[in-house]
N, C-alpha and C positions, 0 to 999 in steps of 0.2 A: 210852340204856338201859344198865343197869350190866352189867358181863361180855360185852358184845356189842363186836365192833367188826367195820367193815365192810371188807371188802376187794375194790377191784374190783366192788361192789355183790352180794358175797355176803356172811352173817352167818356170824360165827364168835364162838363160845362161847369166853370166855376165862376160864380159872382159875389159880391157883397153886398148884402141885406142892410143898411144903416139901421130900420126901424128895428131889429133887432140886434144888432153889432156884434153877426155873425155870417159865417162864407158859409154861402150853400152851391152844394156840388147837383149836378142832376148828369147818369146817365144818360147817354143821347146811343141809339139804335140796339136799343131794348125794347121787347115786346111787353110796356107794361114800367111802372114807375118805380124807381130806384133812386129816390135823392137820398141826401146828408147833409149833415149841419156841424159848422163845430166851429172857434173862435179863434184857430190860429192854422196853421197848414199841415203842419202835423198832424194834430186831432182831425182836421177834414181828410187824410190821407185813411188812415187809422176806420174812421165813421166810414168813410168810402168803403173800403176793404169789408166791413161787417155788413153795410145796406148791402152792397154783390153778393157776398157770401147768402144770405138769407135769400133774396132773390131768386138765384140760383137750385138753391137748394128747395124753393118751394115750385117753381117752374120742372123741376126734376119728379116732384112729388106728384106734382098734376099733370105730368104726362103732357107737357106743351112748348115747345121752342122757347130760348128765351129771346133768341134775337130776332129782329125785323129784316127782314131778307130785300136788299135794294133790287130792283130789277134792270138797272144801268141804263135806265131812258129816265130822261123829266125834259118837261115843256119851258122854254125860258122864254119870258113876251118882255122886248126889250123896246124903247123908245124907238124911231127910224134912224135916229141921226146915231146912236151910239149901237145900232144894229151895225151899220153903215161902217164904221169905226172898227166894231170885229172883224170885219169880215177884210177890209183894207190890211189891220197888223197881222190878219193871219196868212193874207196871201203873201205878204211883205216876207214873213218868217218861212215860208215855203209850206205851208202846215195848209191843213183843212181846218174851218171853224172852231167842229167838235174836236179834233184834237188840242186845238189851240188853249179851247177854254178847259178840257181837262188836262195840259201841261200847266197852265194858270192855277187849278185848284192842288197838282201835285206841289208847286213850287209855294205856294200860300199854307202847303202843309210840312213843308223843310222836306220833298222828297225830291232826287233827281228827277230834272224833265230831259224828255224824250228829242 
């Protein structure tokens, strides 16, 4: 997946900062802020690896989760005509909607769909 990389088996969001002309990593489905910064991918690997480790280790200290727990529902408000569209390619494919669009986020993450 592009901009992802994983560390430790968590995802982190990775971009490039020009005004600084360095990659910043950011944790995504952490209770609570966990970036890195560093000027090639190794070092963003390496700075990944230490911001979790601390993290962790101070969510461990204070006695509180570190992860955000999804609750497998969210609301999508989608235009008519590309509602219209999901709903067509998913009858198409034999699928119900919601399965359809979560075969689409499995496949947009390199996992087998269903």
């Amino acid at each position: 997946m592009m901009n992802v990389m994983e560390i430790n088996g968590i995802r982190a969001v990775i971009a490039f900062d020009p005004e600084i002309n360095m990659f910043r990593g950011e944790f995504v489905g952490l209770n609570g802020g966990a970036d890195f910064y560093a000027t090639d991918i190794d070092g963003l690997r390496r700075e990944g690896e230490t911001s979790l480790k601390v993290f962790l280790e101070m969510c461990t200290e204070e006695g509180v989760s570190p992860y955000i727990k999804a609750s497998g529902r969210f609301n999508l408000r989608l235009p008519q005509d590309l509602h219209a569209k999901a709903v067509a390619l998913a009858k198409a494919s034999g699928k119900s909607v919601n399965n359809w669009i979560a075969d689409a986020i499995r496949q947009a993450d390199g996992q087998p769909v269903h």
